[in-house]
C-alpha positions in Angstrom: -5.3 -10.1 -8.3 -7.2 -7.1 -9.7 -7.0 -3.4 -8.4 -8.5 -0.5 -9.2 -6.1 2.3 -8.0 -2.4 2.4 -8.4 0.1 4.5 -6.2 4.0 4.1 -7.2 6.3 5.2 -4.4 9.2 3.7 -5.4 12.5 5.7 -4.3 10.4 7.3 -1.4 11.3 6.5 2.3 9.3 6.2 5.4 6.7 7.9 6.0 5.6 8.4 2.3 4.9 5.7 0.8 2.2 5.4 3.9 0.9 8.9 3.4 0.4 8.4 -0.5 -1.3 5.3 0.2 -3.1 7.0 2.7 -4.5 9.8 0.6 -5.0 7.4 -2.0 -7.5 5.0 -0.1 -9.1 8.4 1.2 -10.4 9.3 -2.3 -11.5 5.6 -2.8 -15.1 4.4 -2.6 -15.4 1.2 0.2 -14.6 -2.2 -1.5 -12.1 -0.6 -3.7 -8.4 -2.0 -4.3 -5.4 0.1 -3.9 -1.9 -1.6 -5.3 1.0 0.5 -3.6 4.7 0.0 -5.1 7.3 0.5 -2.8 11.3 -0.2 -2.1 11.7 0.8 1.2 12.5 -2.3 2.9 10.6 -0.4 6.1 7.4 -0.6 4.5 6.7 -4.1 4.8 6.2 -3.4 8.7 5.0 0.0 7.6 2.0 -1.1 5.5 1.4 -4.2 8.4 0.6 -1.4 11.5 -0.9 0.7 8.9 -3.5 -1.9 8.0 -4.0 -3.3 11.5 -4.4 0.9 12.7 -6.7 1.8 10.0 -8.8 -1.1 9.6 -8.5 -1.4 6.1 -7.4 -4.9 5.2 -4.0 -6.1 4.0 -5.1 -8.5 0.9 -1.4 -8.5 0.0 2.5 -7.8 0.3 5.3 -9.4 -1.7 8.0 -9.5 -4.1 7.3 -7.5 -7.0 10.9 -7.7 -8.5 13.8 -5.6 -9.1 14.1 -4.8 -5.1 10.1 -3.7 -5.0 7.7 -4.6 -2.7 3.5 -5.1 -3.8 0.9 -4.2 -1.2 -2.6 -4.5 -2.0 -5.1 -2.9 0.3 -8.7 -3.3 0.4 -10.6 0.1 1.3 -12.8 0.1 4.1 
């Protein structure tokens, strides 16, 4: 899958990974893609209650190798 903005918050814990993402999607137009990188094994859960609290839909989490999780979030 295609996406049009990138945020890499590998190494980072809880809570920023979310925030990035966060401040990402905010600067994002509607229908946009954001791809977040993460390895925080907490932001699986993280990026689930994000996406059901801010009603921008979780197209995607996964393995992305090396210990790195892929979420791909579609901007409201």
């Amino acid at each position: 899958m295609e996406w049009d903005v990138e945020v890499d918050a590998r190494g980072l814990k809880c809570p920023l990974p979310i925030l990035r993402a966060k401040k990402a999607l905010s600067a994002m137009e509607t229908g946009k893609v954001l791809r977040v990188l993460a390895t925080d094994p907490g932001s699986v859960q993280d990026f689930q209650a994000f996406a059901r609290q801010t009603g921008n839909k979780l197209l995607h989490q996964g393995d992305a190798g090396e210990q790195t999780f892929e979420f791909l979030l579609l901007r409201k």
